[in-house]
MARPAVEX-439320 format. One record per atom (N, C-alpha, C, CB): residue in one letter; y, z, x. Coordinates in steps of 0.02 Angstrom, whole numbers, padded with zeros to 5 digits, always signed. Atoms other than C-alpha are relative to their C-alpha. Glycine has a CB too. Layout:
<sites>
AYZX
...
</sites>
This chain:
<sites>
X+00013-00058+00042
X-00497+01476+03090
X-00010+00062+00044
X-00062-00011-00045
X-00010-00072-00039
X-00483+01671+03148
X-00063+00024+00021
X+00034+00058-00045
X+00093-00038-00004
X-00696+01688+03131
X-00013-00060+00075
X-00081-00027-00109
X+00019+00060-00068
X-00694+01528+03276
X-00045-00052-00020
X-00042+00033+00070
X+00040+00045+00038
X-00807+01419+03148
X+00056-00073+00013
X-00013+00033-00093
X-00013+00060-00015
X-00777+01228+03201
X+00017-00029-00086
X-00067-00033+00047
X-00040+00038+00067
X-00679+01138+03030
X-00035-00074+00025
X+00111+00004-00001
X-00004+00080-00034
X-00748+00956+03023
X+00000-00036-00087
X-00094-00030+00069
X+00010+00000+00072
X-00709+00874+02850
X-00023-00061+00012
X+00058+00013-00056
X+00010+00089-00008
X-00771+00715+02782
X+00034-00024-00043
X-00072-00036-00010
X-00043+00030+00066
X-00662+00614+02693
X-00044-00052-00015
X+00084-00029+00012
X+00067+00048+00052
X-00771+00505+02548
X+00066-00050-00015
X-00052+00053-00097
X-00029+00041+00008
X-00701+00333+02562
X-00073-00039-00069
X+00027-00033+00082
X+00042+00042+00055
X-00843+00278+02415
X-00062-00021+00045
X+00045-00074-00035
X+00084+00017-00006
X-01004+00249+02527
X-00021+00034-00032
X-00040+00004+00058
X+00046-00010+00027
X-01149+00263+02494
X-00045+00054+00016
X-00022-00045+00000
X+00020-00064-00043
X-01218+00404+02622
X+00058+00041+00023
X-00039-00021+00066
X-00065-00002+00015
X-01047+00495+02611
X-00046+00067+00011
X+00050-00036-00066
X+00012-00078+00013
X-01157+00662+02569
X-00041+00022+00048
X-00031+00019-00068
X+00031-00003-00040
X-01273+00637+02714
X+00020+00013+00097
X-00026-00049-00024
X-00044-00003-00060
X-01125+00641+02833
X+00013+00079-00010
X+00074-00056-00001
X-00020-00072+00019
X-01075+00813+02767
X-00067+00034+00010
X+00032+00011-00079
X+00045-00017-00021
X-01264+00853+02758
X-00005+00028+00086
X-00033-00050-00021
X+00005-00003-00043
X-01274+00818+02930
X+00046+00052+00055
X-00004-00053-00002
X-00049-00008-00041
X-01132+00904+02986
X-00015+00105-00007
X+00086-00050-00035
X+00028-00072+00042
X-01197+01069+02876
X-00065+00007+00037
X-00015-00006-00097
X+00058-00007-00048
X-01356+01055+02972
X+00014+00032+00079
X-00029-00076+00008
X-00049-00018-00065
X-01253+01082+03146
X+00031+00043-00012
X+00045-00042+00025
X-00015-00047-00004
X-01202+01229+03087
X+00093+00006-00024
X-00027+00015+00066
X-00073+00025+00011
X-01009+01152+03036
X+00032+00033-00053
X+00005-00072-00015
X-00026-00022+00071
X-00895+01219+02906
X+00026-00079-00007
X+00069+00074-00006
X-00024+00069+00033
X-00864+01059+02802
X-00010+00000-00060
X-00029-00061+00021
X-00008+00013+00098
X-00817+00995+02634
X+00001-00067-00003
X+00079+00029-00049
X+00006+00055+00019
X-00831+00830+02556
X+00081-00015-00042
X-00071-00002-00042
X-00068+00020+00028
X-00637+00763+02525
X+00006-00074-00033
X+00052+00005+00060
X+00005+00036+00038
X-00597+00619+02412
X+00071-00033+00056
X-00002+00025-00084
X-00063+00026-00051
X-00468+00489+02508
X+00051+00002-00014
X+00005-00056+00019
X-00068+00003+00025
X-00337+00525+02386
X+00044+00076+00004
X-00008-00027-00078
X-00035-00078+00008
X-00294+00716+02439
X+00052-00010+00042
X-00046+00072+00026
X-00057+00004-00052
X-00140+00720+02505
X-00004+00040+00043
X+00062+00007-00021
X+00003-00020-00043
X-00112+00750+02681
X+00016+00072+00017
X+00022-00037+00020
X-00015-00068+00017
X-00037+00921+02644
X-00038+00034-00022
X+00040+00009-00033
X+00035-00003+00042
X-00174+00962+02551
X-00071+00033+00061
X+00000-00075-00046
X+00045-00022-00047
X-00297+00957+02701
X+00012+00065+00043
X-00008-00051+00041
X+00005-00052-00039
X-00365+01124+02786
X+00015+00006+00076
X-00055+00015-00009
X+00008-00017-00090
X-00340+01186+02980
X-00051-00038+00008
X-00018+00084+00033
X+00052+00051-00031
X-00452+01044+03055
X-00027+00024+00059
X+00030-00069+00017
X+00028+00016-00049
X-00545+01024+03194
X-00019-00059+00030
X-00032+00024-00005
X+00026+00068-00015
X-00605+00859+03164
X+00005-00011-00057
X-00065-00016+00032
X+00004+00029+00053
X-00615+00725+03041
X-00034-00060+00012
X+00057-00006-00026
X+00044+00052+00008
X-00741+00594+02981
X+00014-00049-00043
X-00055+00019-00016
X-00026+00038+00033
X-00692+00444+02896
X-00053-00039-00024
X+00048-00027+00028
X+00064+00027+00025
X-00848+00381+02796
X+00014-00084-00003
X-00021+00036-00081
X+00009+00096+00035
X-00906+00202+02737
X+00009+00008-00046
X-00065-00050-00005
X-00024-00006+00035
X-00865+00135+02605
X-00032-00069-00036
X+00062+00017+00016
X+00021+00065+00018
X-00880-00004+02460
X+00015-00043+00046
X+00024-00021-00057
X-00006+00092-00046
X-00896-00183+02514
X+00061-00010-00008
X-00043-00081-00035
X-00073+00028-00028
X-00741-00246+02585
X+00052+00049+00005
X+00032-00055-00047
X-00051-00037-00003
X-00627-00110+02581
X+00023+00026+00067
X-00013+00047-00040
X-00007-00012-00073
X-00637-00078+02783
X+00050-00061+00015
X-00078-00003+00046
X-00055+00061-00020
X-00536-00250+02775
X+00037-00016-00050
X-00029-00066+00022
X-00045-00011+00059
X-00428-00225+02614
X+00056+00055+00004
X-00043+00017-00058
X-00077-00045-00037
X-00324-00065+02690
X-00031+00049-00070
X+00118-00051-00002
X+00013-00012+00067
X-00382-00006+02501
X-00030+00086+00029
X-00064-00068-00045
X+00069-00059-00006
X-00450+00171+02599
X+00055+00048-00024
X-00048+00022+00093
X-00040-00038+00028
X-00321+00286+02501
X+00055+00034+00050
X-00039+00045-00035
X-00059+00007-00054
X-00219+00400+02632
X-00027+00012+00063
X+00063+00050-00011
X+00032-00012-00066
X-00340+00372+02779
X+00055-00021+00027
X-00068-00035+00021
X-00056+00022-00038
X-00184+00295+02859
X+00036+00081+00031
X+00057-00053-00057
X-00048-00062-00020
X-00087+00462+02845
X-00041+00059+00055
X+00024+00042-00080
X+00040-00033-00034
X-00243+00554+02910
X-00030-00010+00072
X-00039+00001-00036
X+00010+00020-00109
X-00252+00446+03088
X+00052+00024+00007
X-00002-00092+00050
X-00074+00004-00024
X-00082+00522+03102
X-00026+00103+00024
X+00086-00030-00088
X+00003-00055-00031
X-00170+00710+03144
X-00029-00001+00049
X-00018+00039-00028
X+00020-00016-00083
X-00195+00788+03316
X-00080+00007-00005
X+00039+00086+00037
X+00074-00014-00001
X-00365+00797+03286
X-00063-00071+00029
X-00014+00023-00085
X+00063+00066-00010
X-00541+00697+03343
X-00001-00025-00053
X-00080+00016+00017
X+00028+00037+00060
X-00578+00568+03212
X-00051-00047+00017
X+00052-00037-00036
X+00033+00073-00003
X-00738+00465+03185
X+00006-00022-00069
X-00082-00002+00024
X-00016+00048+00056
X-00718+00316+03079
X-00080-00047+00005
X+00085-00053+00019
X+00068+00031+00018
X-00898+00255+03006
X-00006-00068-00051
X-00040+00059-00035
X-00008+00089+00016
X-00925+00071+02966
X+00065-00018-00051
X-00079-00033-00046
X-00078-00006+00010
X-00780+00054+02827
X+00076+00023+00055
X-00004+00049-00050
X-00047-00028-00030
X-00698+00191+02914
X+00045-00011+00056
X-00021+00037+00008
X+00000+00050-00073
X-00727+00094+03068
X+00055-00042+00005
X-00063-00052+00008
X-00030+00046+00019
X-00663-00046+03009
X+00093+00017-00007
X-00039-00017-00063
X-00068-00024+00036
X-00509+00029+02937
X+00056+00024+00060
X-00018+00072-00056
X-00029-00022-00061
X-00475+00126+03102
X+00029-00033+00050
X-00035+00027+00026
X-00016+00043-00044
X-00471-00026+03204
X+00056-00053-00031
X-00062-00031+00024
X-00054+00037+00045
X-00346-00121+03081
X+00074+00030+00021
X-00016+00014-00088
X-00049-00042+00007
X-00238+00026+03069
X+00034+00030+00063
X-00024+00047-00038
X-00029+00008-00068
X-00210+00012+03258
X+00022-00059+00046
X-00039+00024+00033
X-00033+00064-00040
X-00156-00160+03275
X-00069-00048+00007
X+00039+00025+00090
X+00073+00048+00005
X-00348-00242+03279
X+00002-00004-00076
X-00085+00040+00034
X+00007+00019+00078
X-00408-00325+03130
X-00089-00005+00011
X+00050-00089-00031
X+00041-00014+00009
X-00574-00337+03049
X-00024-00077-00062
X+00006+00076-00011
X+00023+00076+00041
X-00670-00500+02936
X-00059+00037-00015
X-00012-00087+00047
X+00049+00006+00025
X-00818-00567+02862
X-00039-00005+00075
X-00001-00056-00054
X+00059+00016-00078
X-00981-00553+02999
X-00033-00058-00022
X-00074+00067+00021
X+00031+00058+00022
X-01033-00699+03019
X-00072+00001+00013
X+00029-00057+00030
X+00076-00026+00022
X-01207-00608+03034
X+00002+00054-00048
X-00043+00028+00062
X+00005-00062+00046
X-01196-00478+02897
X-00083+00034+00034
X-00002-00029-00104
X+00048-00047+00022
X-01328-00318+02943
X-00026+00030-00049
X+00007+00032+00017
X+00036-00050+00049
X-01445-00222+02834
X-00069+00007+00026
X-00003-00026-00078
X+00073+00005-00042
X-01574-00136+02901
X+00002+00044+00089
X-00015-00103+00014
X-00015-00015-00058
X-01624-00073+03068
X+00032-00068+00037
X-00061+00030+00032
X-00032+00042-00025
X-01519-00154+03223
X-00014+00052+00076
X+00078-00022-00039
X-00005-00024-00073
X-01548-00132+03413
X+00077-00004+00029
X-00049-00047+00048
X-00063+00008-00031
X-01388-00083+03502
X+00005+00017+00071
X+00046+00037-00033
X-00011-00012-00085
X-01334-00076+03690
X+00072+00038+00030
X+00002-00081+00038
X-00047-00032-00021
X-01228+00053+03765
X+00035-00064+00057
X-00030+00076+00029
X-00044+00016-00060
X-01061+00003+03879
X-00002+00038+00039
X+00060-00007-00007
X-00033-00065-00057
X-01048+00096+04041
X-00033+00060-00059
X+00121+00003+00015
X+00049-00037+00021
X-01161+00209+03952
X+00038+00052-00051
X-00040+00031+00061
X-00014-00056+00075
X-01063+00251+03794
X+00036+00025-00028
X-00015+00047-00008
X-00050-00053+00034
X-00938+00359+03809
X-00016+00059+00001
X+00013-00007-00064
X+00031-00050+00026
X-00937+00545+03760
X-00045-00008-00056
X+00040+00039-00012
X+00028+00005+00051
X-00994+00498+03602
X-00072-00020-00004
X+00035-00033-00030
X+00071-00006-00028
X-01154+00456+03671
X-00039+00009+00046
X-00019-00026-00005
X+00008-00060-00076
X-01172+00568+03801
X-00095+00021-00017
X+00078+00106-00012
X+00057-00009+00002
X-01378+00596+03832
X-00055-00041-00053
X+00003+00062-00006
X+00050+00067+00031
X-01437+00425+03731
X-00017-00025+00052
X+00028-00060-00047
X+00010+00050-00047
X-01528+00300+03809
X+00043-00068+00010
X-00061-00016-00010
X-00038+00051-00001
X-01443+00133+03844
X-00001-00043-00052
X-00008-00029+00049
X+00015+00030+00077
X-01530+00043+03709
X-00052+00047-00040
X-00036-00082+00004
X+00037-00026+00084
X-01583+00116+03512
X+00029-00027-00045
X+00003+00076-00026
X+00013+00036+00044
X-01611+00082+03368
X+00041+00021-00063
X-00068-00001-00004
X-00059-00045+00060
X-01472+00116+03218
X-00007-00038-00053
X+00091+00004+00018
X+00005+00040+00059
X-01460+00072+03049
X+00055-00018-00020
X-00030+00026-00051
X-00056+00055+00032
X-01343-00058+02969
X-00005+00000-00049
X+00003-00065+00012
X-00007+00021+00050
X-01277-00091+02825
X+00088-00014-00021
X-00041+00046-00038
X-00063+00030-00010
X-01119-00203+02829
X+00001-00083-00003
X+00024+00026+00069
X-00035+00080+00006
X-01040-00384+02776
X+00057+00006+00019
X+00006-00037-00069
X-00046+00013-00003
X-00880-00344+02851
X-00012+00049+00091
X+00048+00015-00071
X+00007-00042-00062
X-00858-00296+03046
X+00080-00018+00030
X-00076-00027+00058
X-00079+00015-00033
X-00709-00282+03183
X+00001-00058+00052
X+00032+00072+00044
X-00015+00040-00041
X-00660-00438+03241
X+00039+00000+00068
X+00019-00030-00033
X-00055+00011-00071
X-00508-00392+03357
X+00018+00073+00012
X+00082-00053-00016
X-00011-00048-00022
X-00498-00251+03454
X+00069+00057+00001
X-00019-00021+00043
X-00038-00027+00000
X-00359-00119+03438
X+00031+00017+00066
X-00016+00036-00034
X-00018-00036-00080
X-00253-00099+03582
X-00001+00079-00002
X+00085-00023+00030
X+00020-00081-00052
X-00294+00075+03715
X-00055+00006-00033
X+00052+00082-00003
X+00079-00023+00011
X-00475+00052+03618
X-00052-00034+00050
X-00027-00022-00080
X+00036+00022-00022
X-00610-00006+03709
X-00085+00001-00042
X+00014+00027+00058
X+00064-00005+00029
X-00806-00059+03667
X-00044+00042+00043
X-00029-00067-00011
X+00063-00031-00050
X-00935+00056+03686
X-00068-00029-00005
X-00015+00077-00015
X+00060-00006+00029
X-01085+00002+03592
X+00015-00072-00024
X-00017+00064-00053
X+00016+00061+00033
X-01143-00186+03536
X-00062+00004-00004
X+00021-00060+00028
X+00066+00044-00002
X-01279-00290+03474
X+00002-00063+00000
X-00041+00009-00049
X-00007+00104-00002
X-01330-00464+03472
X+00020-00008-00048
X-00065-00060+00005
X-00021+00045+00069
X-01254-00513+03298
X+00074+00058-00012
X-00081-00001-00086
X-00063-00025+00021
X-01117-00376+03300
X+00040+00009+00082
X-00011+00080-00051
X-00034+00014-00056
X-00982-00378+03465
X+00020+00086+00009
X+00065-00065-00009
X-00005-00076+00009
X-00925-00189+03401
X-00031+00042-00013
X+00027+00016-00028
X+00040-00053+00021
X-01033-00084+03366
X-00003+00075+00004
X-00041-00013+00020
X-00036-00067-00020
X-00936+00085+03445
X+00041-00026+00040
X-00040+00060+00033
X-00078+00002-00061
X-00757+00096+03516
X+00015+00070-00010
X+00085-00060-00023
X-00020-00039-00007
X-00681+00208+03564
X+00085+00006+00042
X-00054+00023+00018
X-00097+00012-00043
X-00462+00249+03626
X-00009+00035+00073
X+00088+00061-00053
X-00004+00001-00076
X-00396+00281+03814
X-00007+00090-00019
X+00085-00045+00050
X-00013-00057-00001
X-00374+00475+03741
X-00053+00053-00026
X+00053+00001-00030
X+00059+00003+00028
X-00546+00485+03668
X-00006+00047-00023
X-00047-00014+00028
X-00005-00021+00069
X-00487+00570+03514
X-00023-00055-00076
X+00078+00020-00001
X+00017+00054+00048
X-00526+00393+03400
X-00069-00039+00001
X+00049-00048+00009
X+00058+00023+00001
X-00704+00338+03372
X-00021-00025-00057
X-00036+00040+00019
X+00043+00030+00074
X-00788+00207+03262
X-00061-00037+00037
X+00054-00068-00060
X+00062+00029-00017
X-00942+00165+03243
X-00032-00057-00065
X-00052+00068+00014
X+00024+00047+00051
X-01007+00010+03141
X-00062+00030-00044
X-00021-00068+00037
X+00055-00020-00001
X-01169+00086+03126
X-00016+00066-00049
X-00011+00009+00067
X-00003-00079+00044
X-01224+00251+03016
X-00044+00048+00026
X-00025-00003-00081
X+00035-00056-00009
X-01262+00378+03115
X-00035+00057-00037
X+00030+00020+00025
X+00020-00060+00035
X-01293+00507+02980
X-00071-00043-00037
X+00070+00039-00060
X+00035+00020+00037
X-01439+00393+02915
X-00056+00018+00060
X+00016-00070-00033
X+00070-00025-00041
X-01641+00459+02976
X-00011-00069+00050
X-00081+00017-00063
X+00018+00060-00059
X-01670+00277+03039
X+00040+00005+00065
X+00017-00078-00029
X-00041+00013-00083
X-01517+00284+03182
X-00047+00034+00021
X+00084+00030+00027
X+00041-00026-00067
X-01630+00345+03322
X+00025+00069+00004
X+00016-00045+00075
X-00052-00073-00031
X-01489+00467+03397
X+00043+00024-00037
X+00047-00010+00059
X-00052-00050+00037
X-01388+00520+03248
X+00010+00073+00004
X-00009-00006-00062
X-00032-00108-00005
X-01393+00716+03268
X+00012-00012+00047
X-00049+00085-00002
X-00031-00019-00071
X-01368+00686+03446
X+00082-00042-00005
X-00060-00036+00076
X-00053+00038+00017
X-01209+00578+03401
X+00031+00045-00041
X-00013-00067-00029
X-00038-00070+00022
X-01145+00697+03290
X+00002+00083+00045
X-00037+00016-00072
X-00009-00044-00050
X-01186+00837+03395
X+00061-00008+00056
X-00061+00000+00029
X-00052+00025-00038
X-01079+00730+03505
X+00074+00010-00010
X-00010-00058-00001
X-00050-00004+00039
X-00945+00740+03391
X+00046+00064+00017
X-00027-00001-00065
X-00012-00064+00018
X-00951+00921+03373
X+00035+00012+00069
X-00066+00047-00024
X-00011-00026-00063
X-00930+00961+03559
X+00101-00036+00020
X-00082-00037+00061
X-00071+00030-00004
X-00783+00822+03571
X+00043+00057-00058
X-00001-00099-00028
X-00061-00022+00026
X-00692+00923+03441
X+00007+00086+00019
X+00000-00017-00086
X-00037-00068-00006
X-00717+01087+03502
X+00028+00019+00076
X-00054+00060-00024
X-00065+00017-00042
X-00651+01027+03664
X+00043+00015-00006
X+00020-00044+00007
X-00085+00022+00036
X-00493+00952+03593
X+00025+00082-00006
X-00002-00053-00105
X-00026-00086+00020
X-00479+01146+03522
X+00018+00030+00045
X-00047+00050-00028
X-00008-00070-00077
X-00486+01246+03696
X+00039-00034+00000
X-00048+00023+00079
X-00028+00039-00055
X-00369+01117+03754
X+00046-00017-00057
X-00046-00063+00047
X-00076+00007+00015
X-00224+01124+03610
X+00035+00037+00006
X+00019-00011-00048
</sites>
């Protein structure tokens, strides 16, 4: 945009904290709107970034996320949040199941090699909140893990170009520990990407 205001939308795949991601993002000072998964790709504004929410049960492993497919197809940062997650890592050649620990609830997680950008100034281990019966079994090739716990193996990946980020986890919820700093995280990754198209 011509004013230099950072674009970050969220597309509403049907979670349940869907408005808390946009909240959050409106808190940071963001221009954002709350999009429905069925707007066609034409349809979407000058980006900056894009957020790919959670969603009902099972639909991160049903493909069922409307045209999030068409929307990994822009130049832009994308995080993909537990569904989204899910969906992201499918839609790159990894697949995704039943956990054979289902979360709910808080969950201790452990940075890789300390993270990534995406969690640039966390500590190694905190504390995030869950809420998931479906996780990513098989990794997407050029992604790598950033983030596990003991009952989940994924818990943040991230690609070799570190424009693609999912996180099992819900950052935008008060329990994650580091969610504003994780979104904050976000923000910076996309206004990167910007100087640098």
């Amino acid at each position: 945009m011509d004013d230099g205001s950072i674009v970050i939308d969220v597309i509403d795949n049907g979670g349940q904290w869907t408005h808390r991601e946009w909240r959050m993002l409106r808190y940071l000072g963001i221009e954002t709107q709350i999009l429905p998964n069925s707007t066609p790709l034409d349809n979407l504004r000058n980006l900056d970034g894009l957020v790919l929410s959670g969603g009902a049960t099972r639909v991160g492993i049903t493909g069922e996320l409307g045209n999030c497919g068409e929307y990994l197809a822009l130049d832009v940062p994308i995080l993909g949040i537990c569904a989204g997650h899910q969906f992201m890592a499918r839609f790159y050649g990894g697949d995704a199941g039943e956990a054979p620990r289902p979360e709910f609830g808080p969950a201790s997680i452990s940075l890789v090699d300390g993270g990534g950008p995406l969690f640039e100034g966390t500590p190694p281990e905190q504390t995030v909140w869950e809420s998931h019966n479906d996780e990513v079994t098989v990794m997407p090739h050029g992604f790598k893990i950033v983030a596990h716990s003991e009952s989940c193996e994924v818990q943040g990946m991230e690609n070799e170009s570190l424009d693609r980020f999912g996180l099992q986890f819900h950052p935008e919820v008060n329990d994650t520990e580091y969610g504003t700093r994780i979104f904050e995280n976000f923000v910076e990754i996309c206004k990167r990407a910007r100087k640098t198209a």
